[in-house]
C-alpha positions in Angstrom: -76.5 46.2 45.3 -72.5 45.8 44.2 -71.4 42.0 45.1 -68.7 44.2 47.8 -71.8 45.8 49.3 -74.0 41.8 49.7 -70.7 40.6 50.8 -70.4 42.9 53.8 -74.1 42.7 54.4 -73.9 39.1 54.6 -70.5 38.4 57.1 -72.6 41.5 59.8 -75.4 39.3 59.5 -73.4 36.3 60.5 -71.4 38.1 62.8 -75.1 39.1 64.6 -76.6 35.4 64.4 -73.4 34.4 66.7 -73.0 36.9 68.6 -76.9 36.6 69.3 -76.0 32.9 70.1 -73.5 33.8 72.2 -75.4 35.7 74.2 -78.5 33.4 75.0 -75.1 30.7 76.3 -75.2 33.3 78.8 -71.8 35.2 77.5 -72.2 38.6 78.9 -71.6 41.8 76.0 -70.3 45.3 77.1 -71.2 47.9 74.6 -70.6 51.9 75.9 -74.2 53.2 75.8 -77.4 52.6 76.3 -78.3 53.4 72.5 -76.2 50.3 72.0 -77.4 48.3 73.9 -80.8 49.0 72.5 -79.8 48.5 69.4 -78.4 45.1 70.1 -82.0 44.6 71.7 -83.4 45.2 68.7 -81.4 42.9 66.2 -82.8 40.0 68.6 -80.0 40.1 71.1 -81.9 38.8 74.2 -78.8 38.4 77.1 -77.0 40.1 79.5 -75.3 43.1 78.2 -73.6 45.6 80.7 -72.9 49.6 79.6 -69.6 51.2 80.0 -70.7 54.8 80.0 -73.8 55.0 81.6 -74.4 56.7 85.4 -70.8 58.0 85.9 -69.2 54.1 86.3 -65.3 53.4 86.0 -64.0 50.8 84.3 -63.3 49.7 88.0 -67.2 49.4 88.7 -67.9 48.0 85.1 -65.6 44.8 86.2 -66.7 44.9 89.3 -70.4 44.4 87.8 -69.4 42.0 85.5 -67.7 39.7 88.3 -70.9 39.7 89.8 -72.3 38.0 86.9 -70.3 35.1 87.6 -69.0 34.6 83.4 -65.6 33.3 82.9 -65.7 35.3 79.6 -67.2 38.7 78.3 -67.6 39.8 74.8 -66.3 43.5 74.6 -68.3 44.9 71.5 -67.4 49.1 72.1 -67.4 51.6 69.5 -64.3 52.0 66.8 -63.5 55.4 67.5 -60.5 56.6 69.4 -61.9 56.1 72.7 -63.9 53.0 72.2 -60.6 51.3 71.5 -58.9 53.0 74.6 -61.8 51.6 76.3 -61.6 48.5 74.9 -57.9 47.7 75.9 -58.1 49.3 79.2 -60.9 47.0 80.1 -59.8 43.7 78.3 -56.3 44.6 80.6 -58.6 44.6 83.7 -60.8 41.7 82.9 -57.5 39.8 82.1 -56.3 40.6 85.9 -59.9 39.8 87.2 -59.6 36.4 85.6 -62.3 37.1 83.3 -61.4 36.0 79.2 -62.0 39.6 77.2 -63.3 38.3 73.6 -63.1 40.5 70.9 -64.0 38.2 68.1 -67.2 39.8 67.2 -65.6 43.6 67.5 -63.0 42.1 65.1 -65.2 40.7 62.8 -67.2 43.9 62.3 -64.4 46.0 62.4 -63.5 44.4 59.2 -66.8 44.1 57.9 -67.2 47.6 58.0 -64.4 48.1 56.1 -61.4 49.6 58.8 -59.4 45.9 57.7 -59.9 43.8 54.6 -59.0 40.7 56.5 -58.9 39.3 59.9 -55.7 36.6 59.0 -52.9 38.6 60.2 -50.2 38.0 63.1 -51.2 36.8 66.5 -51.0 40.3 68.1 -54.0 42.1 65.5 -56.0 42.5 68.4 -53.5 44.6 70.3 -52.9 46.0 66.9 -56.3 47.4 66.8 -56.3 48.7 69.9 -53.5 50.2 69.8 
C-alpha cells in the first residue's frame, strides 16, 4: 500500500473512532439512508442516528425529529454529491433557526480524506465553501 493510500486509511479511521465517540456522548448523526445508517452500524457506531430520505420526510419533519431528541448539536454526515450537499446546507440553515448547532466536522474531515480537498486549513467560510 503507497504511504498516500495508509495516510488516508489512517485519518478515516480516526475520523470513525471520534465520530463513534461522539455518538455514544449522545450527539445525534443524520446520514440520508438507511444503507448509511447501517453502515455506520456496522463500523461500531452504537447512537442515535436519524435518516433524511427515508418514508417521504422533509427536511421540516427531519428537524422536527431531531428537536424531539432534545440535542443542542447534531452531526450532519450526508453524502458528497450534488444533493447531499444541498441537503446538507438546507438543513444546517434550519437546524441553525431551530437552535440546534449543525456540526460538519466529521463530513469535513472525510471529504478531505477521500481526496475532494487536500487540506481542511483554509478561511473561516470552507464549510459554506463546500456546500456551496
Amino acid at each position: 500500500m503507497s504511504t498516500r493510500l495508509k495516510e488516508k486509511e489512517e485519518k478515516i479511521l480516526q475520523i470513525l473512532e471520534e465520530l463513534a465517540e461522539e455518538s455514544a456522548k449522545g450527539t445525534p448523526i443524520v446520514v440520508e439512508g438507511k444503507k448509511d445508517a447501517g453502515a455506520l452500524r456496522a463500523l461500531g457506531v452504537a447512537g442515535v442516528i436519524v435518516t433524511v430520505k427515508t418514508g417521504g420526510k422533509s427536511l421540516v419533519d427531519v428537524v422536527s425529529e431531531i428537536e424531539t431528541l432534545n440535542a443542542s448539536e447534531v452531526i450532519l454526515l450526508l453524502d458528497f454529491d450534488r444533493r447531499g450537499k444541498e441537503s446538507a446546507k438546507l438543513l444546517k440553515e434550519r437546524l441553525e433557526h431551530a437552535k440546534i448547532t449543525p456540526n460538519l466536522r466529521f463530513w469535513l474531515g472525510a471529504f478531505c480524506a477521500a481526496g475532494k480537498r487536500s487540506s481542511m486549513r483554509r478561511k473561516p467560510n470552507r464549510v459554506s465553501r463546500h456546500l456551496a
